[in-house]
Structure formats: C-alpha cells, structure tokens
N, C-alpha and C positions, 0 to 999 in steps of 0.2 A: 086247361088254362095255362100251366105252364108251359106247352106247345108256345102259345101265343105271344107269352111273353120270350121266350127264345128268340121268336121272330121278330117283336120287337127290337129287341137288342141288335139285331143282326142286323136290323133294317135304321135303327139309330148309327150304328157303326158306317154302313157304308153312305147315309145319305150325311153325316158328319163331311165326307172325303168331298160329296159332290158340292156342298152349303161350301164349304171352302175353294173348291175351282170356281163356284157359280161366282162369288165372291169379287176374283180378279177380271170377269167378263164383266160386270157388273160396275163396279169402279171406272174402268177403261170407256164403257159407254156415257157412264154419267157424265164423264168428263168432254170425251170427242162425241158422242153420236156414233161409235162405231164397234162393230162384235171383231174382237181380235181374237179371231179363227186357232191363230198359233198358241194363245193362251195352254191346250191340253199339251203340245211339247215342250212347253217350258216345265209342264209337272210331270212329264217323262225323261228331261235331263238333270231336274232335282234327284230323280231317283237312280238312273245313273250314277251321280256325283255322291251319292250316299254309297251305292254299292261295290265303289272303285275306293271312296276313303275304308270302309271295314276291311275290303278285301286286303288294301293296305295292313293294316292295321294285323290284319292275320297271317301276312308272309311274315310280318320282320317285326311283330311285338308279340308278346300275350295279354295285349290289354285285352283285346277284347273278351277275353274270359275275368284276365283281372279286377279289370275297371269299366264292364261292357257300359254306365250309364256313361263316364267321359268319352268311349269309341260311338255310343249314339248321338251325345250331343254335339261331337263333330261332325261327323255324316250331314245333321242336319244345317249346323252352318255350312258346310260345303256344297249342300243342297241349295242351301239359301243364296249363296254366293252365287255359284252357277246360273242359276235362271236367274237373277237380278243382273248380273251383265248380258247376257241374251237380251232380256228385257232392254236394257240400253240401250244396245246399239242396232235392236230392232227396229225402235221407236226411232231411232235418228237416222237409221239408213232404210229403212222400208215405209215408216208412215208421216214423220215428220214431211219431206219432200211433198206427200200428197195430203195434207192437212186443208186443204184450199180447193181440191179438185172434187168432183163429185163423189157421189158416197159408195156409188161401186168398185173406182180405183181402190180407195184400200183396204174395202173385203180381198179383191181379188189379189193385191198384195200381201196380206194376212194368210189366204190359202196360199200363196206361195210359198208361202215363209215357213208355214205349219208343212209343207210337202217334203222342203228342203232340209229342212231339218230331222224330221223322222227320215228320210233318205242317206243323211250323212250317220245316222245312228245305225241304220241298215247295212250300209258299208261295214263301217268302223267292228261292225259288232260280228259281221258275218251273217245276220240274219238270225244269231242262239241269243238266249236269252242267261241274263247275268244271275248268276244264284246268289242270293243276300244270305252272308254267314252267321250261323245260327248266336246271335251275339243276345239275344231276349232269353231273359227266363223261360223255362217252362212252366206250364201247371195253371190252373185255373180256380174260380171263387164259383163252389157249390152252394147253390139254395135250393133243395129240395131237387126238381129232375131241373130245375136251371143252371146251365154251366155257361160260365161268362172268363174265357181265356183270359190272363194277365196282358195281352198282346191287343187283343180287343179293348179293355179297359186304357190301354195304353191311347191308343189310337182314338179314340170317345172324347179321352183327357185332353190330349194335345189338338183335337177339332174344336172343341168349345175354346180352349185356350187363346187358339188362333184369331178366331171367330172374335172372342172380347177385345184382345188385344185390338184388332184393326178395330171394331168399331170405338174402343176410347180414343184411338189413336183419328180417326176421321172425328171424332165429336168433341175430344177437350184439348184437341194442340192444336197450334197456332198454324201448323201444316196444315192439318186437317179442316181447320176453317178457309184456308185457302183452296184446299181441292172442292171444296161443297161449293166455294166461292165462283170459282172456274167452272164448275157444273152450271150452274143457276144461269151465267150470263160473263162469257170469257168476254166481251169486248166492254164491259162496265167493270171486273176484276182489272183487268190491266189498267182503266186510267185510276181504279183506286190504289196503283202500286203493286199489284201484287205480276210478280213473274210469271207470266204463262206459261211458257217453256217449262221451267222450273219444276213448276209446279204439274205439268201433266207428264213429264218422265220421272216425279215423284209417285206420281198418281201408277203409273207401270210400274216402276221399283216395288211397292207395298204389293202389287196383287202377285209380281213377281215371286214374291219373298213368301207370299204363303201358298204360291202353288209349287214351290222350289219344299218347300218343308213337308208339306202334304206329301207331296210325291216319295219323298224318305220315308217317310212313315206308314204309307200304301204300301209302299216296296217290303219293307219290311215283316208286314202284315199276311201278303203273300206269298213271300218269301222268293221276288226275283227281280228283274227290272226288263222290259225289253222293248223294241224300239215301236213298238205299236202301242203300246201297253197306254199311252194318252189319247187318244181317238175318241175311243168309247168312253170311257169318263168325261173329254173334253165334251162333246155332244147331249150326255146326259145334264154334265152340269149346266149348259147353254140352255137345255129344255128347264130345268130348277131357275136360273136365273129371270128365263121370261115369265115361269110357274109365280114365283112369288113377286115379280112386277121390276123390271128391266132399268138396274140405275135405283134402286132400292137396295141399301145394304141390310135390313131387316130382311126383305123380301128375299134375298139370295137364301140367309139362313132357311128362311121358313120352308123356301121351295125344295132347298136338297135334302132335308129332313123329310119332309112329304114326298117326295118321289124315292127314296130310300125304303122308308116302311110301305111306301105302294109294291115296291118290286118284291121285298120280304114277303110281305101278303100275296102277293099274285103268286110269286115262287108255291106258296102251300098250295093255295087253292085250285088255280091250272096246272102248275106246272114249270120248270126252270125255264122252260124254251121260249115262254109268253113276257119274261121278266124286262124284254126290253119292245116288245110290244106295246107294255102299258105306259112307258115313260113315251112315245108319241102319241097315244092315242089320248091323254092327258092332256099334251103338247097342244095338239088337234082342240079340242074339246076349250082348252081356256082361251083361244086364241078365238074361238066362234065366240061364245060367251060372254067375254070378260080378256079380252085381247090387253088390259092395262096390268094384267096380275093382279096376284089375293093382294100387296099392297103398294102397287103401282097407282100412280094420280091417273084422273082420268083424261088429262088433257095428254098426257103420253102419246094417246090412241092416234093424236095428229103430229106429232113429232116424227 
C-alpha cells in the first residue's frame, strides 16, 4: 500500500507541472481556436531565467544560502518576466499578422517559433545543460515507508497555487470576464466594448506567466534547465489539455493530474520505458471515444 501511494505522490507531482502547461494551451485556444505549439519553450526559458538569476545570486551574493526563499522567489519572477515578453511579442509578430488566415498558418508559425527558439537556446547554451544551484533545503516528510521530499511538497504547493490563482483570476476579474467574453463570441465582445487585442495578449500574458513559473520550479525539482527540456512536457501537457476537454480550464487541471498518475502507474506496473507510451495511447483512446474531453462541451467536436 504504501508503494502505491509513493506513486501517487509522484504522479500528483508531475501531472501538477503538466495541469499547469496544459493550462496556457488551453486559454490560448479558448480564446483564438488555435494550439500554440511554442507554449512548452516558453516553460524552457522560464527556467532558464530562473537558473541564470540563482546562478547570479551564487557568484556575487550568499543569499542564496542566506535567504534562499527571497533567491527563489526571484528566479520565479524572472521566470515569470521572461516568458511573458516572449509571450508578447510572439503574439504580435508571429500570430497576430495571421489571426484572419487559415488555421494552419498559425500552427505552422507556432512550430516555427517553438523550433526557433529552443534552437537559439541550443546555441547560446552550447548544447550542456544549466545546473540549478542547490538553493532548496534538503530532507523530506516520513510517514511510515512514505517519503515525500521538501522539493516535491514545494512543487505540489506552488501547482495547485497556480492553478487557483488563474482560475480566480479567469472567473472573478473583470479581465477575466472579458477573456471568457472573447472565447464565447470575439465579434459580439468587441461591439460590447470590450478590446480584443487587449484582451487576447492578456489572455498569452496569464498562460505565459504560469508556464514561465512552472518551468523555475520543474527546473529546480530536477535540478537543471536545458534547451530541450520543453518538448516532452509541452506534448504531454497538449495531450492533458485535449484529456480533460480543449478550452476548459477545469478540464486542463483534471487532464495533467490524470495523465501524471497514469505514467506513475504505468512506470510500476510495465515499466519506465512504456511512461510515455500511455500518455498517447490515452491521447488515441479519448479522441476515438469522447473526442470533446472528460469536460469539454459537446459541440466542441465541430469546432
């Protein structure tokens, strides 16, 4: 039993990371009708921008032994910052332009943008991957043969954190009524006044900003940052975000928590090597079945 629930844990942990990328795919669509492919490098230069401020912070302070909670909670604004200007002037020089063209222009500018970018990481970086300096506590919380790291609890905390935040923040601000607003029927929001514009490079700012924070905190968790390192997350959480119903911000949560503890579980029962096996065969399976997600509308299916 407590095998089980280890994997639990472990499978809350990382389907926390995906519920929060799935999150910014999710938003972006409900808004335009479209998967922003680059979504998983904006939560590879959050981490990045985390692992440049600590290393900061380690040449030429000692906070981060001092005061390592004030050297984390930079990192993650610096995270946050980072991919929320990316976010910007994505949306204004790669999708805005094709906002009116068909809907494979700006997939196919999205994978460009997602290529370009983990490419100039590629460069810049050399190809090695950035070691995140050991600025977390050690040690972890025993319950009987369950060990649950301080780093993991970390990471759990600041997922759900996320996760509420944006959804008060889509359900009881006035922003927030205007991005639902913009979902629902953009040419009836503009003549009720509300900015279009505005409001859908608001609408990237927010998933920006938590795939920018995520990405610090992933980094940290594994302790590195490298230019690949958003690919396979990105992809996963794309599969959680159709999982729990595409354009559903419940649905995003529900799906990267379920596809989390599916890999946890696959991991015991096959095998580590099947763990991304079952996050398309999943993928496969709701899309034959139930193509709208666990709680996607049903009229989706013709959208």
């Amino acid at each position: 039993m407590e095998q089980w629930i280890q994997l639990t844990i472990d499978g809350i942990t990382l389907g926390g990371v995906y519920a929060c990328i799935a999150l910014g795919y999710t938003l972006v669509y409900g808004v335009l009708r479209m998967i922003n492919f680059a979504h998983g490098e904006l939560f590879m230069m959050g981490a990045f921008a985390g692992v440049y401020t600590l290393q900061g912070f380690q040449d030429h302070t000692s906070l981060n032994e001092d005061l390592p909670s004030l050297t984390i909670t930079a990192a993650i604004f610096m995270g946050i910052v980072v991919a929320v200007v990316l976010a910007v002037l994505m949306e204004r020089i790669a999708y805005r332009p094709l906002r009116h063209a068909p809907r494979l222009a700006p997939l196919i500018s999205a994978i460009g943008v997602s290529i370009f970018l983990r490419n100039v990481m590629l460069r810049y970086t050399n190809a090695r991957r950035e070691v995140y300096p050991d600025v977390f506590p050690d040690g972890s919380i025993e319950i009987g043969d369950v060990s649950v790291s301080y780093i993991k609890l970390f990471l759990i905390g600041m997922s759900i954190l996320f996760m509420v935040g944006l959804y008060l923040f889509i359900q009881r601000t006035k922003t927030g009524t205007a991005i639902r607003a913009v979902a629902e029927d953009r040419d009836t929001a503009a003549l009720m006044g509300i900015d279009v514009d505005r409001t859908i490079v608001l609408t990237f700012v927010a998933g920006a900003a938590l795939a920018g924070a995520t990405g610090v905190c992933y980094g940290m968790y594994v302790g590195n940052a490298a230019a690949g390192m958003g690919f396979i997350p990105g992809i996963k959480a794309f599969t959680a975000a159709v999982l729990g119903g595409i354009g559903s911000v419940p649905g995003a949560m529900l799906g990267g928590y379920f596809l989390g503890l599916s890999e946890a579980y696959t991991t015991k029962l096959f095998g580590a090597q099947y763990k991304d096996v079952v996050a398309f065969v999943l993928l496969v399976a709701v899309l034959i079945f139930r193509p709208w997600g666990f709680l996607g509308k049903r009229e989706d299916r013709r959208a």
